[in-house]
N, C-alpha and C positions, 0 to 999 in steps of 0.2 A: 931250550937253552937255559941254564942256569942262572942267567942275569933276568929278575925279573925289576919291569918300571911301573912306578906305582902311582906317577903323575896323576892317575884318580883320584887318589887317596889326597892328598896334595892340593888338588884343586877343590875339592871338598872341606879341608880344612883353613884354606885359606878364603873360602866362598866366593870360588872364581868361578866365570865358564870357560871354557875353552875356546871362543868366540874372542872372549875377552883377551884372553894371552893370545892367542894366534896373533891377535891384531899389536899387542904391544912388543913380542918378539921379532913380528916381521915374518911368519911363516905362515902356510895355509893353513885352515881349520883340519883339513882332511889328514896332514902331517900331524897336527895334534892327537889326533883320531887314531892314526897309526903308529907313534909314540906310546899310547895309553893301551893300547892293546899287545903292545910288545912285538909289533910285525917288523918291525926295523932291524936291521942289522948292524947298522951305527949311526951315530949323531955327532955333529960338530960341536969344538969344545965351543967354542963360539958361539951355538945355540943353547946347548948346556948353561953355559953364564949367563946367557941373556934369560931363559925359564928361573935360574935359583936366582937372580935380582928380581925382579919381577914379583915371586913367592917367597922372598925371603927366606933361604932356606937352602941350604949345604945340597950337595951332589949325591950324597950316600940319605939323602931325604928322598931321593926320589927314584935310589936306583941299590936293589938287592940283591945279593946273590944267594942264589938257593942249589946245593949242587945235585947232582940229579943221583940218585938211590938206584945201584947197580944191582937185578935180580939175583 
C-alpha cells in the first residue's frame, strides 16, 4: 500500500513507548503495534487526533505516501 505509518519514528522522537500512548489514547497496545507496522487498513479520525495531541505533531507526521513503482 502506498500509504506508509511511521508512528515509530514518532514515538522515538518524542521518547514515548507505545505502552504509554495506548494508555493515554484509549486503545490497546496490540492496535499500536498494528498501526506501527502498517497492518491496518483504516484508523478513526478520532484516534488520529487523539495520537497527534498526545505527540504533538500534525497527521502527515506520522502518515506518508509512497507510491508503488510500476515494473
Amino acid at each position: 500500500m502506498p500509504i506508509v505509518v511511521t508512528l515509530d519514528i514518532m514515538l522515538a522522537k518524542r521518547k514515548m513507548r507505545s505502552k504509554d500512548l495506548a494508555r493515554h489514547v484509549g486503545i490497546t497496545e496490540q492496535n499500536i503495534s498494528l498501526l506501527k507496522s502498517g497492518k491496518v487498513k483504516g484508523m478513526r479520525f478520532e484516534t488520529l487526533d487523539k495520537i497527534c495531541e498526545i505527540l504533538e505533531c500534525q497527521p502527515g507526521d506520522l502518515l506518508v505516501y509512497e507510491p508503488e513503482c510500476e515494473p
